[in-house]
N, C-alpha and C positions, 0 to 999 in steps of 0.2 A: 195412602191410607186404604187399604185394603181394598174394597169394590171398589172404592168413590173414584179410583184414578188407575193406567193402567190396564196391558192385558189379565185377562180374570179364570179363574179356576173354579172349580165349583161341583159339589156333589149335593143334590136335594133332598129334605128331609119333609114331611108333612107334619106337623106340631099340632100335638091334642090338644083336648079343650076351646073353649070359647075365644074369639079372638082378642088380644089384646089392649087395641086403638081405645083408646089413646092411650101411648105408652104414659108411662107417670113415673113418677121419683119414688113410688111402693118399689115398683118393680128393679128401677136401675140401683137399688138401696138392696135388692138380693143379690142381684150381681156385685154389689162392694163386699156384702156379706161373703160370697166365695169368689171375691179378689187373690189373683196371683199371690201365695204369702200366707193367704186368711185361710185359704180351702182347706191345709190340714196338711198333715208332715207325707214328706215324702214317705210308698210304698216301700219298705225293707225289701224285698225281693228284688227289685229294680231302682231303687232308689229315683224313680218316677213321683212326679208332685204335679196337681192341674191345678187354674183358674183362670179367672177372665181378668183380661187387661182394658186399656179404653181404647185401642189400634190403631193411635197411631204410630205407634213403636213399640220394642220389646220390653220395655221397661214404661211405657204409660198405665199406670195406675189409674187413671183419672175419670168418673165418668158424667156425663152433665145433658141433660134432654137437650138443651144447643147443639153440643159438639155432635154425643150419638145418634142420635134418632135426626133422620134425616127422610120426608116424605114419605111416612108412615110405616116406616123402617128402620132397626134397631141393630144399629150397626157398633160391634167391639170386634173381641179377639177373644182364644180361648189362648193360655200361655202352658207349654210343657215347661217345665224345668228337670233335668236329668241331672244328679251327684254320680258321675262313676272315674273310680279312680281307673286312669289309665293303666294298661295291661305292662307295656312297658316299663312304669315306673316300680310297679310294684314287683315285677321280676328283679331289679334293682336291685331296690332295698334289699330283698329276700336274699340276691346273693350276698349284697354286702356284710348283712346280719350271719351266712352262713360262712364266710370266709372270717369273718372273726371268731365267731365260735370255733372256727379248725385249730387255728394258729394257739389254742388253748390245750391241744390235745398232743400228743409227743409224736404222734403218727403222720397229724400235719392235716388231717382226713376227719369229717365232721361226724358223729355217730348220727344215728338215727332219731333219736331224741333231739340232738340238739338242730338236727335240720326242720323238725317240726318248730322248734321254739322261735327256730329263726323266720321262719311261713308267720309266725304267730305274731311277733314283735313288728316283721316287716307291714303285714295289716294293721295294729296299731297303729304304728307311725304315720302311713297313707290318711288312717282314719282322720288322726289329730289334725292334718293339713288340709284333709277337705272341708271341718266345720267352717272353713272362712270361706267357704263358697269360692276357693279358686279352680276347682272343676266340673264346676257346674255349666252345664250347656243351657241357654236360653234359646225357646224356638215360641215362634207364636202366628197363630193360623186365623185369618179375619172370618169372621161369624155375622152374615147379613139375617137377621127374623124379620120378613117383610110381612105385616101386619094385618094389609089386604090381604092377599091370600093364607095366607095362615103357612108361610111356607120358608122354612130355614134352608140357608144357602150356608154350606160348610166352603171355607177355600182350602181344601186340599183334596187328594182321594186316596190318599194314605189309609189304609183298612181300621191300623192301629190309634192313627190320630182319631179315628173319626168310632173308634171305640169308645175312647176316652173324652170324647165330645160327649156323647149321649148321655154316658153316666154322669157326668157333671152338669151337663140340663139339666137332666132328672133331676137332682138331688139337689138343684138351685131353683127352679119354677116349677118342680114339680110337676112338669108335664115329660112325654112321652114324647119320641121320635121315630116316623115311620119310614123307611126309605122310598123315595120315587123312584120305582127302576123300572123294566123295559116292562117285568111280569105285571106290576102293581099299576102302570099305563092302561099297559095292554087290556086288563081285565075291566076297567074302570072306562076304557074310549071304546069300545066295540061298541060298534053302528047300530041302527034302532033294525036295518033290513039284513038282521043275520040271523041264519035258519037254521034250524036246530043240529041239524047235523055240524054245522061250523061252530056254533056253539060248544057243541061237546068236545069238537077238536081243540077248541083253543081253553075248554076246561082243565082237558086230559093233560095241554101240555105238550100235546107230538108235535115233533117240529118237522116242517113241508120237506120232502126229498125234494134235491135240485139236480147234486150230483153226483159222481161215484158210483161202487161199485154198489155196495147196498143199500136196499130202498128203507125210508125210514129209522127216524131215529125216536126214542121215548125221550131222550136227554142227551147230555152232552158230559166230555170230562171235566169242563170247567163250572158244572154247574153243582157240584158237590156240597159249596159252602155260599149259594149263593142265596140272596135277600127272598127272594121269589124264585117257586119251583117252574115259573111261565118265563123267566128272564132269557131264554136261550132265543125270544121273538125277537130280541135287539138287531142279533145275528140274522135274524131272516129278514127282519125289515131293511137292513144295509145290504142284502143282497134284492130282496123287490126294487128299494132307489135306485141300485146300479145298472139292472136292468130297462128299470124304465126311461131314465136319462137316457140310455145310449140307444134305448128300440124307439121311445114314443117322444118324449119333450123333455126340455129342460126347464121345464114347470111345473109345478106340480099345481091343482086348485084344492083349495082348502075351504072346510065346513063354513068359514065364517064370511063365504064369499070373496076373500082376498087370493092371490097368489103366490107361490115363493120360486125364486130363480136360485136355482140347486148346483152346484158344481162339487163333484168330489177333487179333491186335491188334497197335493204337499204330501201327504202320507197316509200308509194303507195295511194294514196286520191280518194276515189272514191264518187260522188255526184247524186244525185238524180235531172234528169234533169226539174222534176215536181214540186220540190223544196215541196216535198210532204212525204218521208221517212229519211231527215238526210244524212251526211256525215260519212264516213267510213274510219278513217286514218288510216295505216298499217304500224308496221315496223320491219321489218324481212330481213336475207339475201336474198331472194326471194321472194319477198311478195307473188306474181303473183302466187304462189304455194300454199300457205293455203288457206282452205276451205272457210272461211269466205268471202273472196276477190272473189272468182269464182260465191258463193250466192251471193254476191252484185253485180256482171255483171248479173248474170243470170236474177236478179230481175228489171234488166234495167236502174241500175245506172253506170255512166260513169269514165272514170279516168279523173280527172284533174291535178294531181303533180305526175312522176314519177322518181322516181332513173334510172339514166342508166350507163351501162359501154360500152365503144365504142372503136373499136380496129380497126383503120385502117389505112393502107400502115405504120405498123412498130409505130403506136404512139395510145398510149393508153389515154382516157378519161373517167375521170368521175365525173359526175355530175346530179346533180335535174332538169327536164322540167317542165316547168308549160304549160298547155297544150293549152291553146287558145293564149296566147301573144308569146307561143316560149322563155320566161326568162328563161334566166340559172341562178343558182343559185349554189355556192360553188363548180365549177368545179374546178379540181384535175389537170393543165396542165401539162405534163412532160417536166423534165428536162436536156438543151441537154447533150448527153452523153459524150461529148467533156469535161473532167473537165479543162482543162487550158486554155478556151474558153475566153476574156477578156470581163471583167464589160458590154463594148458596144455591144459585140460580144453578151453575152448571150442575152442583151435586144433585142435585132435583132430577135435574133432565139424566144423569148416569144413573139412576136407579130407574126413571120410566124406561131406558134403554136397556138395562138387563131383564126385564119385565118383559120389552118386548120380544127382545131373544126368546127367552124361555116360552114365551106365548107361539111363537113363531116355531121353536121346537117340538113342543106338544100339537101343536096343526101338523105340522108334518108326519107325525109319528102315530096323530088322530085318522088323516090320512090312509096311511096301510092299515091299522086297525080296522076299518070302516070293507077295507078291499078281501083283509083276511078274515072275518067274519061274515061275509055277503056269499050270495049264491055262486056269483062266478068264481071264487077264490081257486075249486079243483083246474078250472079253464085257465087262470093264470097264471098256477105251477106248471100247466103243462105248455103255454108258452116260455116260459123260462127253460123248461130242460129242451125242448127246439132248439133254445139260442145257441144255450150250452151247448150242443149235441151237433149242430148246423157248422159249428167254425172249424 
């Protein structure tokens, strides 16, 4: 059932308005209100249709403050439904419709009217056959709104699904969704001991020269359409960790006095921010360690998807970043050690454990914010291009 079990997926959203708690049967009574079915007929252009399911499957309708909401947390699914008739089928028909209209003609050969009428009739027919919904595709993506933070967990990071997420919150609670991504971090965890000149840099957006040929960039190619004009920090904070791990510790210490034990791993993307040299995907127990991966930093390309493993106060994670939106992807949550723990008891304990993922990820990410807005930050880049420039 979506978060409750399971590695997990996940793109963040910030959800407007007052916080919910306690959820109530007003609220899960909008959700029935735009239930899978209820929301309103599928798009004509795309034959696309949204609404919420209860998740535990593709077809659960169902939804009940028991099952959903689960420690302070409001857990369903939002459901695509796609009508499109198959391409194949409908080339089909079309012939078959136009091979009989020939055999009407003494030439044996369809005129040009009658191949349109056969285009025409053969849509028809596809039409009549899909109202039974025998082409319709069911897909459905689990939806955590965790109540404490006021903070929606989408499970997927599909651009388009998570389009059609939005507009269908809106237009069910009436609230708004903001993306958490690396820019909307960034801006929001900068250190109380950052001077104005870092200030203005991480205003402006220029992201730290490391390596390559030319110094400075204002942006990057992939930041064209992206959430946040600051998002391209994701990519320099996965290069600060790489560095730091392999020059200083493989801990990082964090604001809240706790520590996290960092390992990149499994897999590693690195892109050309000139969108001028290619992509460089990596995959090894350590990527961050083969030659090739240190050449593609050196040469001034950036990471955008990393493997990480993350160890902290006693709980282990692991999981893929993607570096500008913050998505996780296939994280590993542990499981509590209590084995006689009951059904409700464990789902409890899997929501404080994706809570503290996500806590433990914004530390981390609080972390280089604190480093890149602080006095040393110039002192820091210019350790890093040393490394670079030393091997």
């Amino acid at each position: 059932m979506g978060f409750l079990n399971g590695r997990v997926t996940f793109t963040r959203y910030r959800v407007s308005g007052s916080s919910p708690l306690p959820f109530a049967d007003d609220l899960l009574a909008l959700a029935v209100q735009h239930a899978a079915g209820r929301h309103g007929s599928a798009d004509p252009t795309d034959g696309v249709s949204t609404g919420w399911s209860g998740g535990d499957h593709v077809l659960d309708l169902t939804f009940d403050l028991t099952k959903n909401v689960v420690n302070d947390a409001l857990h369903f699914a939002v459901r695509i439904d796609t009508d499109k008739i198959p391409g194949s089928l409908l080339k089909a028909y079309t012939q078959i419709e136009t091979e009989a209209r020939a055999k009407l003609n003494p030439s044996g050969h369809p005129t040009k009217a009658q191949r349109q009428e056969a285009k025409e009739a053969a849509r028809l027919r596809a039409e009549a056959e899909a109202d039974d919904g025998r082409f319709r595709r069911l897909n459905h993506y689990p939806v955590l709104w965790d109540g404490q933070s006021g903070v929606l967990y989408a499970g997927t990071t599909s651009t388009t699904v998570l389009e059609r997420l939005g507009t269908l919150f809106r237009e069910t609670f009436d609230r708004t969704l903001e993306p958490i991504t690396a820019g909307s971090l960034a801006t929001s965890l900068a250190g109380p001991d950052a001077d104005d000149r870092n200030q203005e840099r991480l205003a402006e957006g220029t992201l730290s020269f490391f390596g390559g040929e030319q110094p400075g960039l204002s942006t990057v190619t992939w930041a064209e359409n992206a959430p946040n004009m600051f998002d391209h920090l994701g990519n320099e904070f996965l290069v600060w960790l790489w560095h730091a791990l392999q020059n200083d510790s493989d801990t990082v210490q964090l604001a809240d006095g706790s520590e996290v034990a960092v390992m990149l791993t499994k897999t590693l993307t690195l892109d050309c921010p000139r969108g001028e040299t290619g992509r460089d995907s990596l995959t090894d127990d350590a990527p961050t360690r083969l030659p090739e991966a240190f050449r593609a930093l050196q040469s001034g390309k950036l990471p955008r998807k990393a493997g990480l493993i993350l160890v902290r106060q006693g709980a282990q994670y692991e999981l893929t970043l993607q570096a500008e939106t913050l998505a996780v992807s296939g994280a590993l949550i542990p499981k509590p050690e209590d084995e006689k723990l009951a059904a409700s008891e464990v789902r409890v304990a899997r929501i404080d454990s994706l809570r503290h993922l996500t806590e433990t990820l914004d530390l981390l990410f609080d972390a280089y914010c604190r480093r890149r807005a602080g006095s040393g930050w110039s002192q820091e880049v210019s350790r890093i291009r040393r490394w670079l420039t030393a091997a």
